[in-house]
C-alpha positions in Angstrom: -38.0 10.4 147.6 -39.5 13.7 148.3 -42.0 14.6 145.4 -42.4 18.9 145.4 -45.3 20.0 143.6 -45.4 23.8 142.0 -47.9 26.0 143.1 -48.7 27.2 139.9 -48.9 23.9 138.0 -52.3 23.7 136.3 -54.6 25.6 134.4 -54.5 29.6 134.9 -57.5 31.4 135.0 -58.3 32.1 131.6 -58.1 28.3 130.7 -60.1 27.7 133.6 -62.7 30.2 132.6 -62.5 28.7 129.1 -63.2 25.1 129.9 -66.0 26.3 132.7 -67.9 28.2 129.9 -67.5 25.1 127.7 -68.7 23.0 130.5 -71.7 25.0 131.1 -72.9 25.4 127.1 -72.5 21.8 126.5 -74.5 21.0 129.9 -77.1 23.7 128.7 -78.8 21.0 126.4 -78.9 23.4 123.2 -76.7 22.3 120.2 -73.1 23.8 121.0 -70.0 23.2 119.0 -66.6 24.9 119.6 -64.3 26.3 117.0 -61.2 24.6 116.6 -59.9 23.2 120.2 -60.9 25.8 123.3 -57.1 24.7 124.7 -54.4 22.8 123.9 -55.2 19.6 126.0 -56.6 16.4 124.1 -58.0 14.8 127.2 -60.1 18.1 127.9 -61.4 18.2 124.6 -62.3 14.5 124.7 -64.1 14.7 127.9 -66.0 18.2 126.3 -66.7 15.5 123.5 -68.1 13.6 125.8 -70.4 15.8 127.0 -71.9 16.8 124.1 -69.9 19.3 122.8 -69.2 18.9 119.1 -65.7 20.3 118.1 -64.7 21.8 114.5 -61.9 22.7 112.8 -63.8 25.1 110.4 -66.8 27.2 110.1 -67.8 25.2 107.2 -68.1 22.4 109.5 -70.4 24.5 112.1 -74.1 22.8 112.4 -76.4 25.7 111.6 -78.4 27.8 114.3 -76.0 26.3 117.1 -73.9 28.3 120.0 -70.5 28.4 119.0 -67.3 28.5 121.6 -64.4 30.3 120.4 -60.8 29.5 122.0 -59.3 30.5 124.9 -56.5 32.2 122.7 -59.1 34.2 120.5 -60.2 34.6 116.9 -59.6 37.3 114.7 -62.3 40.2 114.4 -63.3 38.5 110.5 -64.5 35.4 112.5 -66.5 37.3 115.0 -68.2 39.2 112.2 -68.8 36.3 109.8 -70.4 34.2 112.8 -72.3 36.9 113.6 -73.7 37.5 109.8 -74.5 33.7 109.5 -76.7 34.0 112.9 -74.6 32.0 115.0 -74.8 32.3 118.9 -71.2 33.5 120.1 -69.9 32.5 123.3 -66.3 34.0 123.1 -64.2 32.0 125.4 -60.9 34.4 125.1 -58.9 34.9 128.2 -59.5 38.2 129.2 -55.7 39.1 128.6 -55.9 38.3 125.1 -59.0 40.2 124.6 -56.8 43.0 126.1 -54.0 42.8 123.4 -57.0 42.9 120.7 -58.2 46.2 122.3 -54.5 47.6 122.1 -53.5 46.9 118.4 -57.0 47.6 116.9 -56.6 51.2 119.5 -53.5 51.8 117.7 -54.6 51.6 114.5 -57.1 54.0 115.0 -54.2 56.5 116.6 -52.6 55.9 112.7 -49.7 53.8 114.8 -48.4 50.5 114.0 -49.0 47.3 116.1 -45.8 45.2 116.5 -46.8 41.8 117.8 -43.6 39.9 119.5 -44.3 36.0 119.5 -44.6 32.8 117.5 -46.3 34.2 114.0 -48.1 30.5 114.0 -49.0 30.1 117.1 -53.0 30.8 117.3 -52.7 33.4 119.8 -50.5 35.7 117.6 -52.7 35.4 114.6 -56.2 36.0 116.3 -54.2 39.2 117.8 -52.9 40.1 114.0 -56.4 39.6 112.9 -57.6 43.1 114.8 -55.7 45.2 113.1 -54.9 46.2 109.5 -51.8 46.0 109.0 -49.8 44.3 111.8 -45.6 43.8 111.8 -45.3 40.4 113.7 -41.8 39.9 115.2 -40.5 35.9 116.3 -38.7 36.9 119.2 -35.4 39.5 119.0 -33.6 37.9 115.7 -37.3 38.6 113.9 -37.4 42.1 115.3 -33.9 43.1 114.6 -34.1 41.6 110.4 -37.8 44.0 110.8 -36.2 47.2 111.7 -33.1 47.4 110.7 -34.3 46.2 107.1 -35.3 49.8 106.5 -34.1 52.9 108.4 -37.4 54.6 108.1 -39.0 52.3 110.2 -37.2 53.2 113.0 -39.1 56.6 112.9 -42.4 54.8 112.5 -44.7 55.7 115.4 -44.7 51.9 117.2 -47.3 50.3 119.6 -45.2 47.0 120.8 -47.2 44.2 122.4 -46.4 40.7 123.6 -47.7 37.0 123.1 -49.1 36.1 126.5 -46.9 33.1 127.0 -43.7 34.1 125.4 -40.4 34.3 127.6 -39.7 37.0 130.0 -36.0 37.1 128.9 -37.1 36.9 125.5 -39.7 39.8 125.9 -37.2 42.1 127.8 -34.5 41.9 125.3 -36.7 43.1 122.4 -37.7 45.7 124.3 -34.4 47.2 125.2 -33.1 46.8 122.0 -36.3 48.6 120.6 -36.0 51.5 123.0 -32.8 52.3 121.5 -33.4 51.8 117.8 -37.1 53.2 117.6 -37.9 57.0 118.0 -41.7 57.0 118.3 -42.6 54.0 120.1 -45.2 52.6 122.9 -44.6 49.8 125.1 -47.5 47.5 126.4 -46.1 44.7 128.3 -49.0 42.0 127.8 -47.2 38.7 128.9 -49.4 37.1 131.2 -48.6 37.0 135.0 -49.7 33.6 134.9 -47.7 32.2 132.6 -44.8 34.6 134.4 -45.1 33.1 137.3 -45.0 29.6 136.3 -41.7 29.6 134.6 -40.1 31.8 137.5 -41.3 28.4 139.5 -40.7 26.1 137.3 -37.0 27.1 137.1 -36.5 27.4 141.0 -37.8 23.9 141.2 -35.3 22.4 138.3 -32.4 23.9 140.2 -33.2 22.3 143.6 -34.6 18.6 141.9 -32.5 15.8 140.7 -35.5 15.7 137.9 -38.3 17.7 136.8 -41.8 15.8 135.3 -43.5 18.6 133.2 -47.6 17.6 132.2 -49.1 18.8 129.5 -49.9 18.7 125.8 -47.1 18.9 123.2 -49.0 21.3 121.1 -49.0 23.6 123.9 -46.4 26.3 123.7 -46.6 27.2 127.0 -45.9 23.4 127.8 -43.3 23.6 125.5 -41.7 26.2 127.0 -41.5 24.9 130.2 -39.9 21.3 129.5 -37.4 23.8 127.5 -36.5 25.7 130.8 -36.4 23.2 133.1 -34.1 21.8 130.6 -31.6 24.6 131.3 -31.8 23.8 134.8 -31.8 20.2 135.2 -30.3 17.1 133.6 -33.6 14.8 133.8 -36.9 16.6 132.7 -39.3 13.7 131.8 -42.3 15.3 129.7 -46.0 13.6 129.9 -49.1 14.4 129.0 -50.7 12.2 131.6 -50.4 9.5 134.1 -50.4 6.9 132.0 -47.2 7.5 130.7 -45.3 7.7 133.4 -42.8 5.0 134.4 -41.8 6.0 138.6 -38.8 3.4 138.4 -36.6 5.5 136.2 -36.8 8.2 139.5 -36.2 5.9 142.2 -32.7 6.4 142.7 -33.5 10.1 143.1 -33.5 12.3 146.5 -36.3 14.6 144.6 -38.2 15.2 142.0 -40.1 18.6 141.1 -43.4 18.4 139.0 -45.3 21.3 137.2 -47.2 21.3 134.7 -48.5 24.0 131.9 -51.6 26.3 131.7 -53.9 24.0 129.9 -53.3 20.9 132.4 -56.4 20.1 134.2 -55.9 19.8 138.4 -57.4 15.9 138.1 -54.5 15.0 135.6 -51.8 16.7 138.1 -53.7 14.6 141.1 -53.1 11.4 139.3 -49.5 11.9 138.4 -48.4 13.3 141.9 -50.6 10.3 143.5 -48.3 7.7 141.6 -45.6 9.4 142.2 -46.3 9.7 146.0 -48.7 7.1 147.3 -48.2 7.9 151.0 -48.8 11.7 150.6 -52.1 11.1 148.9 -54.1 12.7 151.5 -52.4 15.9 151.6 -52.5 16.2 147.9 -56.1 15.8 148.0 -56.4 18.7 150.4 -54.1 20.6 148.5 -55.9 20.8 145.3 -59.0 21.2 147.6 -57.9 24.5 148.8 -56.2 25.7 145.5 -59.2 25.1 143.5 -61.7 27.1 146.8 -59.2 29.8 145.7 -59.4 29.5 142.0 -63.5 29.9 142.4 -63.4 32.0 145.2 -66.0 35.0 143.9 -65.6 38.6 144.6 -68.3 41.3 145.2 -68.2 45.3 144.4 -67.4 47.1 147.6 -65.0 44.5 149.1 -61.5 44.5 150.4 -59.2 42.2 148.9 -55.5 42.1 148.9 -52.9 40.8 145.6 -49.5 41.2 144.0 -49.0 43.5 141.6 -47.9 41.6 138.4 -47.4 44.1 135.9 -47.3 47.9 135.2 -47.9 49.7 132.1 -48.5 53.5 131.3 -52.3 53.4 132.3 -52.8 50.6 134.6 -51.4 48.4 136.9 -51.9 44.1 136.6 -52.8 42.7 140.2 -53.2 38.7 141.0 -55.5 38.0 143.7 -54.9 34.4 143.3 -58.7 33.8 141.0 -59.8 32.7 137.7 -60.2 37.1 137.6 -58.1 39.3 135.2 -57.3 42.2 137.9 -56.3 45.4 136.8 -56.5 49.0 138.8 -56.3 52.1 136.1 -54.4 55.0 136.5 -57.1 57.3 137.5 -58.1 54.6 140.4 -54.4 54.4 141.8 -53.8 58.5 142.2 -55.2 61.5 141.6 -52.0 63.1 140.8 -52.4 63.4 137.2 -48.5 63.7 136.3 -48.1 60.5 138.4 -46.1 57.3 136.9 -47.4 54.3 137.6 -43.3 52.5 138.2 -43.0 55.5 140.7 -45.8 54.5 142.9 -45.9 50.5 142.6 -43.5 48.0 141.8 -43.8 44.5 140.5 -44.0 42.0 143.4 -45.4 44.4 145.6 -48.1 43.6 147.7 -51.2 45.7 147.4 -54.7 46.1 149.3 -57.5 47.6 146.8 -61.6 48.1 146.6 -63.4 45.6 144.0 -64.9 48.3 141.9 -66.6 45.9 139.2 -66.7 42.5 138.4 -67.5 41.6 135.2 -67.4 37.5 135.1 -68.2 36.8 131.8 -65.2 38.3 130.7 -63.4 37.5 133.9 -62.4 41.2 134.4 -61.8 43.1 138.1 -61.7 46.4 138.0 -59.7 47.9 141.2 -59.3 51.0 143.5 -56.4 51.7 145.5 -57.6 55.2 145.7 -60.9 54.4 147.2 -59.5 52.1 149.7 -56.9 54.9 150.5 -59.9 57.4 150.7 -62.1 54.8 153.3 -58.5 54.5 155.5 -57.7 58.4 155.3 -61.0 59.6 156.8 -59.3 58.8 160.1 -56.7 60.7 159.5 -58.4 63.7 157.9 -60.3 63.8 161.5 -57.4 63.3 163.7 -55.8 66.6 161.2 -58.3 68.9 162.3 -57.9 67.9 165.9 -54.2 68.5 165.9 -54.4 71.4 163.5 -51.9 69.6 161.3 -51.0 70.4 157.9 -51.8 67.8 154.7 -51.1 67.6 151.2 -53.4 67.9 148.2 -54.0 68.4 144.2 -56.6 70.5 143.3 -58.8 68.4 140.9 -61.7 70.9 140.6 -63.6 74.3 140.4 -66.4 74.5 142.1 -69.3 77.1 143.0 -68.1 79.4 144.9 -64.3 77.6 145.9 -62.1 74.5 144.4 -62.1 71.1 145.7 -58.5 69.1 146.4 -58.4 65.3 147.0 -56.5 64.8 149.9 -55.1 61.1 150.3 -58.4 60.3 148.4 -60.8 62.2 150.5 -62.9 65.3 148.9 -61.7 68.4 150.5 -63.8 71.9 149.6 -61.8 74.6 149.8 -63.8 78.1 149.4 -62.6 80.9 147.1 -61.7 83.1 150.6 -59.8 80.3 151.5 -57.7 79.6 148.6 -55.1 82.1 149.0 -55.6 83.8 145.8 -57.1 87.6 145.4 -60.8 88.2 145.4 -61.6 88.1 141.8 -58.6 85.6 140.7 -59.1 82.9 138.2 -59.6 79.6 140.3 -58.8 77.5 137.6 -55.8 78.3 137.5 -54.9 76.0 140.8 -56.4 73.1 138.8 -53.8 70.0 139.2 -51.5 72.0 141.6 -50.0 70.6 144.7 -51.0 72.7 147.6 -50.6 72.4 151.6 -53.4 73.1 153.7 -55.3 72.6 157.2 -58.8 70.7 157.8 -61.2 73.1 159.4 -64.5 71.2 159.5 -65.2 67.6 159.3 -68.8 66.1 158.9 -68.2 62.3 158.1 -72.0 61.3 158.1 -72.2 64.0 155.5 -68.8 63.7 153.9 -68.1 66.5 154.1 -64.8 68.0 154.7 -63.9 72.1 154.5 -59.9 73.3 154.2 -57.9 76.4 154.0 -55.2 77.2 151.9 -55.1 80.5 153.3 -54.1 79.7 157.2 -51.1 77.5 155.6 -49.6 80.3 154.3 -50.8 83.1 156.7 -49.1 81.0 159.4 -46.0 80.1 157.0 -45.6 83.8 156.4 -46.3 84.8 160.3 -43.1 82.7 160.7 -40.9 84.0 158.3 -41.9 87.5 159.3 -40.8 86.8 162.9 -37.2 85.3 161.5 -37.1 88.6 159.4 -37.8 91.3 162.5 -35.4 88.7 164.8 -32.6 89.4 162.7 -33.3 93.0 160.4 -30.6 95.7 160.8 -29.6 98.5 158.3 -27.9 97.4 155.1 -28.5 94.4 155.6 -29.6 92.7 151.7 -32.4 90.7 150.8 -33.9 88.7 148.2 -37.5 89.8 147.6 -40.4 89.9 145.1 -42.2 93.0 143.9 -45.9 92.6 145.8 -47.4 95.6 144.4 -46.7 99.5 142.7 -47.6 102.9 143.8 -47.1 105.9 141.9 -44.8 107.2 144.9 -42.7 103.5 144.8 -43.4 99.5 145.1 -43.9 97.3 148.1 -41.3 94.4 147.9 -42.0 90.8 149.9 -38.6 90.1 151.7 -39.9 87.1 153.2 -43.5 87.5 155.2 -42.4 91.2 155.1 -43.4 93.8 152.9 -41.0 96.9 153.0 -41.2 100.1 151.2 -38.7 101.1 148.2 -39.2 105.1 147.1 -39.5 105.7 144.1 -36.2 107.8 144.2 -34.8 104.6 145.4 -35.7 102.6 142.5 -33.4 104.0 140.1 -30.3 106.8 140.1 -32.2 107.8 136.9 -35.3 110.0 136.7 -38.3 107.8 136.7 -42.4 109.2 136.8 -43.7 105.5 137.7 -42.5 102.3 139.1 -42.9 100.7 136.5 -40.2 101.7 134.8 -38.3 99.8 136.4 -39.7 97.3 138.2 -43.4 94.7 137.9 -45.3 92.8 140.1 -43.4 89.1 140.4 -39.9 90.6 139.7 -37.5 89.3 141.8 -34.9 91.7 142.8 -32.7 92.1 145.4 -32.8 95.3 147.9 -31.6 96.5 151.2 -32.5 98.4 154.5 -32.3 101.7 154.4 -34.5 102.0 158.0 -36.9 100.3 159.8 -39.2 100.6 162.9 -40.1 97.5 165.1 -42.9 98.9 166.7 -44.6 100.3 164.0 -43.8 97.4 161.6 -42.4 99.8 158.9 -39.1 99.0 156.9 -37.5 101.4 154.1 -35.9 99.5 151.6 -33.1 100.4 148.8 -32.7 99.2 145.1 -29.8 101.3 143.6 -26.5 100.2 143.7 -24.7 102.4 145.9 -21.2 101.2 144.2 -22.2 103.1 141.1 -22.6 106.5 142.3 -23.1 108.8 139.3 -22.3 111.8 141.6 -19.1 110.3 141.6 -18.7 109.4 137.8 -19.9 112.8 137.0 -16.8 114.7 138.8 -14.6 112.4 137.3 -15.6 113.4 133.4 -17.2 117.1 133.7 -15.5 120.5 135.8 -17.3 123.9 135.7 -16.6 125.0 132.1 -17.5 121.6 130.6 -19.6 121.4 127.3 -22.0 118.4 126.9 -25.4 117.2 125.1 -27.8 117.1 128.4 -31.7 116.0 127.9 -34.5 118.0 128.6 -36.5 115.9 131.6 -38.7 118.6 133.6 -39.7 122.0 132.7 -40.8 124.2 135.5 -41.9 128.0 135.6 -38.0 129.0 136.2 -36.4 126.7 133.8 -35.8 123.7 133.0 -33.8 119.9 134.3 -31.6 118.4 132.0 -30.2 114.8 132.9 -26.1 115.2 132.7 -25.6 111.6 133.3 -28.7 108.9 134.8 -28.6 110.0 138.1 -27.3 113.3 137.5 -29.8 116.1 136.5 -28.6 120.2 136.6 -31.0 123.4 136.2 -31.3 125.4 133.1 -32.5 128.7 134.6 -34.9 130.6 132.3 -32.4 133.6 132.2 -30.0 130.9 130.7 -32.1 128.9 128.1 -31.3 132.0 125.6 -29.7 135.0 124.9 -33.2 136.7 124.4 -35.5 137.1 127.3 -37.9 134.0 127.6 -41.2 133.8 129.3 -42.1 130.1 129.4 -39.3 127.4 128.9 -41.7 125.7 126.9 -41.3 128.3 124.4 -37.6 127.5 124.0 -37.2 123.7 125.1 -39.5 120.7 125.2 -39.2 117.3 127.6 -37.3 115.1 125.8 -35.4 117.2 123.9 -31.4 116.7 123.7 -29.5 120.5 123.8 -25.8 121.1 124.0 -25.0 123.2 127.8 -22.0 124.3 129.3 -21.7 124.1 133.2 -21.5 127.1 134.7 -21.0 126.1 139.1 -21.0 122.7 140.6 -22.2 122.6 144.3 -20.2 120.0 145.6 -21.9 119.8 149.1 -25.6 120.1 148.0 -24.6 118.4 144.5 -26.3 120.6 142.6 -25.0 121.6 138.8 -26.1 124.7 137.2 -25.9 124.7 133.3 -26.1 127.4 130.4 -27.3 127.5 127.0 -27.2 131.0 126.6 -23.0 131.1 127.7 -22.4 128.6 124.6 -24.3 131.5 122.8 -22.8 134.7 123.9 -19.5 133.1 123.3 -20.1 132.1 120.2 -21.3 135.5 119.3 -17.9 136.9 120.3 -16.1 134.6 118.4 -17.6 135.5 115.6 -17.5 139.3 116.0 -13.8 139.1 116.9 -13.5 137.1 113.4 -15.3 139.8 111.7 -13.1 142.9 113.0 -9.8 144.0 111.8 -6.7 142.9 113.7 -5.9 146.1 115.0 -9.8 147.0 115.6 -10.6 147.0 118.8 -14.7 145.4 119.0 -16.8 147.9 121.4 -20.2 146.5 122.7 -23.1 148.8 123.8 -24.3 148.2 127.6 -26.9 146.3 125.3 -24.9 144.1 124.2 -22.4 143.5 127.0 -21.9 139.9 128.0 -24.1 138.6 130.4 -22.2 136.1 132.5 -24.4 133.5 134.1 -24.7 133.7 137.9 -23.2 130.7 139.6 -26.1 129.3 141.2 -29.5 130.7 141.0 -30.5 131.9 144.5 -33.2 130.1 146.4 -35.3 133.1 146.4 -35.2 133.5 142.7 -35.6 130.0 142.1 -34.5 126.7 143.7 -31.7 124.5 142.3 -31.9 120.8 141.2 -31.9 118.7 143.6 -34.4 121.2 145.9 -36.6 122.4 142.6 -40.1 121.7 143.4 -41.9 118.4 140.9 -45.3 117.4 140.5 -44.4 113.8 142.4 -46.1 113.0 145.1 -44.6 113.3 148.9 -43.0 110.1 149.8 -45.5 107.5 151.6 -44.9 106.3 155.1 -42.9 103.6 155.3 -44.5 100.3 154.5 -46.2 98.0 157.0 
């Protein structure tokens, strides 16, 4: 008969750490009594008993000015301040994941949400949790969390923090929280079931499948025994359940190729020893050795500063749960896994992965490890921050910090100073700004004694743009289109980024409209899209072009208007001989003094203002130059006719005096008198060269 032992039978490390405390108070010689049972396991407590260790059910019962021993699955936070008032010593024996759960529900509270405890609302555990908060909804598995919720529709709106009993079931655990993910609205998840127990019952059920019969060891008032005999159950037709040696009969397994034992959390190893001895008298050595080794591992100590590899056991939104195979809680917070602070923990570790991490703290009289990952990261990346500024290669960072004078980026945990020149932002620009961004960037000076480590922002993307510009000149031809972002503005146009190039769009080419400033059209950042007008290789300049070429308002303006038309025009420019008035956007023609009234004017200014909206007729279209010339004194000489041939008899024939002859308005305006639209002087400035 082969007899397979599970790795994880026995007591897990907060049981351990339990009965070790209890072990040392009552060997301490001082009066000590514990508080109800410290585990489920009569033969521990009988042996604690034994020692000198006095065990009651009550504080009532407790000897005066003696240490007391709470339980390994905790006492509310009324017990720890009443044994406190009545000057009792407390020597809190809570596993260190329990304590955890108290931290989250009491937490909670104090965040005005409402704990929601899943697990057995008698079982001790569950009602020492309860008893740290005010106003706790506990919830017996999915049935008692279903009847809570869906009771009352409010309370799916509630704002929810959902924990777990240590030792309740996986499955069990898993199915209340998908069903509460999609009834609840405001809700937190801590999954708190302990890795431990986990573990076990993953083994415990491999075992069952495999073996003819399964012998489970451990209390009956255990849960966590409980639960196991009930799995096993599932698995196998024979599960025999003991609590020790003594009552196990090996004839009813004889006929049996093998038999599995486990055993639950608060089984001691010597128990285990004696059953798997009986059970296997020729593999007694071996056993012997075995529990040797496991319990070297189970005290095995760890020191601050040193390397140590696990499995990560569980996640939740702040930390991740790591078992390095000790009596230790392990857990490495957010802040020591990454420094990327919109990091999820499920993105960068999974459960069963294995992990290597820096002992940051060890606190054993809680049995807490606090871990790095980071730090261990940082130690290993050294090495490859050195090798990046021999090779010139580029690395990733997030800016964590501003510092005097520059920001600081940790790069694969390492501390890189980046100075202000260096960051690739203008002299004067808000650093803060680049706080939590990712950024790419090249080591330029390493001192490792010193740790000290210098980047540049800056060369990344001078050389990132010194490629793109060499794509752009490779392949740049006229009317060719871009994509491009508006760098910077100049009263005579903007500069626009194609793509490491900066070309030069005229501020005639911005608009077909008449525009005084860039920004009229255009800011810094827009993206818009242009195309080469010219450009010179040699000299690095390129010309650029924003209007739309397919909506020519040259065109458009033939097809509506003739010479003779009458339209509303806006005043746009006044000059010494007359005055610009926009036809269409795009299209301006010349009011010549002579023709701004029938009167003689001196200034336009005196007649028309900028801005102004007056009704012209168009005397002479140049079609070649594409220059309009327009009339407001025609409308009025005509309408002065009209109204003296309205006033005269019918057979009256009107004479006007050489004074009042009609003027007709000269075609075009000749360049000596005055120059036409297009051609009239303005106050812009001449158009800059061509940008580099």
């Amino acid at each position: 008969m082969e007899i397979k032992l599970a790795k994880t039978a026995g007591f897990c490390y907060g049981v351990r750490r339990a009965v070790e405390l209890a072990e040392r108070l009552a060997g301490s010689g001082k009066p000590c009594a514990m508080l109800g049972s410290i585990i489920h396991n009569d033969h521990v407590i009988q042996r604690l008993k034994a020692q000198g260790m006095a065990v009651c059910a009550s504080m009532d019962e407790l000897p005066p000015s003696c240490a007391v021993l709470l339980r390994s699955h905790g006492e509310p936070k009324a017990v720890h301040d009443a044994l406190k008032a009545g000057g009792w010593e407390v020597v809190d024996a809570a596993c260190p994941n329990v304590t955890r759960i108290h931290d989250l529900v009491r937490q909670a509270e104090e965040e005005g949400r409402i704990p929601l405890i899943v697990g057995d609302p008698g079982h001790p555990e569950v009602q020492a949790i309860a008893g740290w908060c005010q106003a706790p909804v506990v919830a017996d598995g999915l049935n008692g969390l279903k009847q809570w919720l869906l009771a009352d529709e409010n309370r799916r709106e509630l704002p929810l923090t959902m924990v777990s009993q240590t030792t309740a079931h996986s499955l069990t655990w898993k199915s209340c929280v998908e069903f509460a993910k999609k009834v609840c609205t405001n809700l937190k998840i801590f999954d708190t079931i302990c890795n431990a127990t986990y573990a076990r019952q993953e083994e415990a059920l491999a075992l069952a499948e495999e073996c003819g019969a399964m012998i489970v060891i451990g209390d009956p008032k255990s849960s966590n025994t409980a639960r196991l005999a009930e799995l096993c159950r599932a698995r196998c037709v024979k599960v025999v359940c003991i609590t020790g040696a003594s009552e196990l009969d090996k004839a009813q397994f004889t006929e049996l190729a093998k038999v599995g034992i486990t055993a639950g959390a608060s089984t001691p190893g010597w128990i285990i020893k004696e059953v798997y001895d009986i059970m296997s008298d020729e593999n007694n050595f071996e056993i012997e050795e075995s529990f040797a080794e496991m319990l070297e591992k189970s005290i095995k100590t760890l020191h601050t500063g040193e390397k140590v590899t696990g499995i990560v056991t569980g996640l939740t939104p702040t930390e991740v749960q790591v078992d390095l195979g000790t009596k230790h809680a392990c857990y490495i917070p957010l802040n020591e896994l990454t420094d990327d602070p919109n990091a999820k923990v499920e993105d960068l570790v999974k459960v069963n992965d294995e992990i290597e991490c820096f002992v940051v703290r060890v606190n054993d009289q809680e049995g807490v490890v606090t871990l790095s990952k980071k730090r261990l990261d940082s130690v290993k990346s050294w090495d490859d921050i050195e090798a990046a500024e021999e090779d010139h290669s580029i690395l990733e960072g997030v800016i964590t910090e501003e510092n005097k004078g520059g920001i600081v980026a940790s790069v694969r945990g390492v501390r890189v100073f980046i100075p202000a020149s260096q960051s690739g932002l203008p002299r004067g620009a808000d650093l803060a700004s680049m706080l939590k961004q990712k950024v790419r960037l090249r080591i330029t000076e390493v001192n490792r004694s010193r740790r000290r480590v210098v980047g540049s922002i800056r060369a990344v993307e001078r050389e990132e743009r010194d490629a793109k510009a060499a794509e752009v000149w490779e392949s740049i031809e006229v009317g060719k289109v871009y994509q491009g972002t508006v760098k910077s503005l100049v009263s005579y146009g903007a500069f626009v980024d194609i793509g490491g190039v900066d070309g030069m769009v005229h501020i005639s080419e911005l608009s077909w409209s008449r525009i005084k400033h860039p920004s009229e059209v255009v800011n810094v950042g827009d993206p818009v899209t242009v195309y080469v007008l010219s450009f010179d290789k040699e000299k690095h300049k390129i010309s650029l072009g924003m209007k739309d070429r397919s909506q020519d308002p040259w065109a458009l303006f033939n097809e509506k208007y003739a010479v003779g038309s009458v339209l509303t025009a806006k005043v746009v420019k006044l000059m010494t001989f007359g005055a610009f008035a926009e036809v269409l956007p795009g299209v301006d023609g010349l009011i010549h003094i002579s023709q701004l009234s029938d009167h003689r004017v001196e200034k336009p200014e005196d007649v028309v203002k900028e801005g102004q909206e007056v009704t012209v007729m168009i005397t002479a279209i140049d079609q070649e130059n594409k220059k309009i010339s327009l009339s407001i004194r025609a409308l009025m000489e005509e309408a002065q006719a009209a109204k003296a041939a309205e006033a005269a008899e019918p057979d009256e024939v009107v004479a006007t005096s050489d004074s009042e002859a009609t003027t007709v308005a000269p075609a075009f305006v000749e360049e000596a008198e005055a120059p036409a639209a297009e051609e009239a002087p303005t106050e812009e400035a001449a158009p800059a060269p061509e940008a580099e």
